[in-house]
C-alpha positions as CSV (number, residue, x, y, z in Angstrom):
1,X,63.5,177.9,55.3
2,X,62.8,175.6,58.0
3,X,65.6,172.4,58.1
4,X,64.5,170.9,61.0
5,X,62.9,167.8,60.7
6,X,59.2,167.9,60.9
7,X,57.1,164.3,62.1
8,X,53.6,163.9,62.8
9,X,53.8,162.8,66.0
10,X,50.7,161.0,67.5
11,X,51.2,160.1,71.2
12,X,49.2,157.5,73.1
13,X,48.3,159.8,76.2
14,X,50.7,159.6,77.9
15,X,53.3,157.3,75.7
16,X,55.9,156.5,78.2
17,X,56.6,157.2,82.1
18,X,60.1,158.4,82.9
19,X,61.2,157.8,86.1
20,X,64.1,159.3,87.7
21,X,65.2,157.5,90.9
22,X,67.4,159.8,93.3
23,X,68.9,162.0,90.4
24,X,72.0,164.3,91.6
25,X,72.4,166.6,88.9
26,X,70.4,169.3,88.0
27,X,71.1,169.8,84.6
28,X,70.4,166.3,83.6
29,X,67.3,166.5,85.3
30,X,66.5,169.6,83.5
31,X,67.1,167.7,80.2
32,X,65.0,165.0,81.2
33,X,62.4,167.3,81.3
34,X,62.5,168.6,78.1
35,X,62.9,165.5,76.3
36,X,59.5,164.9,78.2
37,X,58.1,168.4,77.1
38,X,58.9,167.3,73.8
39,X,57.3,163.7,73.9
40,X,54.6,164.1,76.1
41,X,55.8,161.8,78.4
42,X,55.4,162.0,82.0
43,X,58.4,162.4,84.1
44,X,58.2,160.8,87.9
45,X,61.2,162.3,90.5
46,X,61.9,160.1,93.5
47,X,63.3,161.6,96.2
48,X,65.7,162.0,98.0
49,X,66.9,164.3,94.9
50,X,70.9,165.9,95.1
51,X,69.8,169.7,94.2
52,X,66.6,171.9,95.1
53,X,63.5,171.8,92.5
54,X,64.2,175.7,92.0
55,X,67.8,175.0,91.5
56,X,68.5,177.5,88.4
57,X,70.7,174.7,86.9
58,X,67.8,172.5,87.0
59,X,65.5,175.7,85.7
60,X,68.2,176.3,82.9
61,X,68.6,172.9,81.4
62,X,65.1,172.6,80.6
63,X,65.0,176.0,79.4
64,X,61.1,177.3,79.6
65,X,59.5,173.7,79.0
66,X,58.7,173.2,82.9
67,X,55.0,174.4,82.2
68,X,54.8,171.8,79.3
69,X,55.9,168.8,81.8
70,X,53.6,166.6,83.9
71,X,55.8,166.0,86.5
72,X,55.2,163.9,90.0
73,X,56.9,163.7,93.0
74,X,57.6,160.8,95.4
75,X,59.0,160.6,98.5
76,X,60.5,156.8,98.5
77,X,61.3,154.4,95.6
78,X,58.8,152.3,97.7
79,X,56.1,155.7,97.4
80,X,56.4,155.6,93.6
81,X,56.4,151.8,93.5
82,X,52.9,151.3,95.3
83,X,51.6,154.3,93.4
84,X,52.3,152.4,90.1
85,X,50.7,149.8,91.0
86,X,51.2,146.0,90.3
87,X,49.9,146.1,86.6
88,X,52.5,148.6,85.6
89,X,54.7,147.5,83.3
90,X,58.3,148.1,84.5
91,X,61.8,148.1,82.5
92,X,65.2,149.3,84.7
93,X,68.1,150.2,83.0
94,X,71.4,149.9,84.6
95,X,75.5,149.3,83.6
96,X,74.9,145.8,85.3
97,X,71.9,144.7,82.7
98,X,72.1,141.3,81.4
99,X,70.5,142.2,77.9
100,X,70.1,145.0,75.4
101,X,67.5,147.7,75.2
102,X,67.1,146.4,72.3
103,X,66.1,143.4,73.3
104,X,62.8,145.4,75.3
105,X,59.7,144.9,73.8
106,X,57.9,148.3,74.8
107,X,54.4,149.5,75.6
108,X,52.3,152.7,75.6
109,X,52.5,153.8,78.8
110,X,55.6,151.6,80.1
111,X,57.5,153.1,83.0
112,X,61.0,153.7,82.3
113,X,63.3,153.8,85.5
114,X,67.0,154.7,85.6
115,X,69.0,155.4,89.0
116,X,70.8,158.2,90.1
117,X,73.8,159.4,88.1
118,X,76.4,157.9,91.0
119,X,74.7,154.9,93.0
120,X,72.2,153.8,89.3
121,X,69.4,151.3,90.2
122,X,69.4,149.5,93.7
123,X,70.4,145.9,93.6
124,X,67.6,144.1,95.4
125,X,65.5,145.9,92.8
126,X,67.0,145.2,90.0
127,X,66.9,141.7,91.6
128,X,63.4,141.8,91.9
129,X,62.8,142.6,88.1
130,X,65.0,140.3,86.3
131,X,63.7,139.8,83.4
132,X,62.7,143.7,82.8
133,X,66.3,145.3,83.3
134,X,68.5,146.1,80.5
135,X,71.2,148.3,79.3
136,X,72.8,149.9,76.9
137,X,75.8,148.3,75.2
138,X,79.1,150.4,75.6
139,X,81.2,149.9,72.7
140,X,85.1,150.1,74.5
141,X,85.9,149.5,77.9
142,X,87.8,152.9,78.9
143,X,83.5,154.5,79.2
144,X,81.6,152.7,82.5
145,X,78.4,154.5,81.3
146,X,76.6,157.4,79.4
147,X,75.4,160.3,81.1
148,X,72.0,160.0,82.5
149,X,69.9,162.2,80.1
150,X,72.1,160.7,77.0
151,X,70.8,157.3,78.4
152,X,67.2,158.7,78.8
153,X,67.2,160.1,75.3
154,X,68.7,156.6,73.5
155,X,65.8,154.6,75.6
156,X,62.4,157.3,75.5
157,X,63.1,157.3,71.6
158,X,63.7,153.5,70.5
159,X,60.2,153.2,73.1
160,X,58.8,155.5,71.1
161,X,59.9,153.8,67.8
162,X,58.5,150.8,69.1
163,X,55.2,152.0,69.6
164,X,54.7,154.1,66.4
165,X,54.1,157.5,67.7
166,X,56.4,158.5,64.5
């Protein structure tokens, strides 16, 4: 008997944009991924990144879902931003947010951006996005943050919520 939990799943193409700004460890990159194999969403990698693509950490984390993973490559936060374009809709998440995911009104298609595991989202761009950064509340004060695919996983899935693909 099967127990795991079976949904139709019908995702706008592609339902969400991940975007991974300077990531330093493999395996949560790895994780990333397969939380996009699973979802269908697209995962963007802005370099500089802390490991090598063929890193078998990074390889190992996301187990044999690489093939199943449009992923895209950028070589500046400023590469990826002009790629977007101007009518992407952005939403940062960072420890310094001013509001709740859940206070983030998600789209099909939204770009979801999250900094690197030690430095998070650059200041001037947070600063240039107020009113699209947010975070996720952290219940005692002895935790600064979660770990960056935890984060990833709690965001891609209330976005996905939000936009009935379940």
């Amino acid at each position: 008997m099967n127990d795991r939990v079976q949904l139709e799943f019908r995702p706008p193409d592609p339902p969400l944009q991940v975007v991974l700004v300077e990531p330093q460890i493999p395996q949560n990159t790895g994780n990333v991924a397969r939380l996009c194999a699973a979802t269908g969403t697209v995962l963007h990698l802005v370099e500089p990144l802390g490991f090598e693509i063929t890193d078998a950490k990074l390889k190992r984390a996301g187990l044999d879902y690489w093939d199943a993973v449009d992923v895209m490559y950028y070589p500046s936060l400023d590469a990826f931003l002009e790629s977007s374009g101007d009518e992407a809709r952005l939403h940062l998440f960072s420890t310094r947010a001013p509001a709740s995911y859940t206070d983030c009104r998600f789209q099909p298609g939204d770009f979801l951006l999250f900094g690197s595991e030690t430095k998070g989202l650059a200041q001037p761009l947070l600063d240039r996005h107020p009113d699209a950064v947010f975070g996720i509340p952290i219940l005692l004060d002895n935790v600064r943050s979660l770990n960056l695919s935890t984060s990833v996983g709690i965001i891609a899935y209330e976005a996905l919520r939000q936009i009935d693909c379940f």
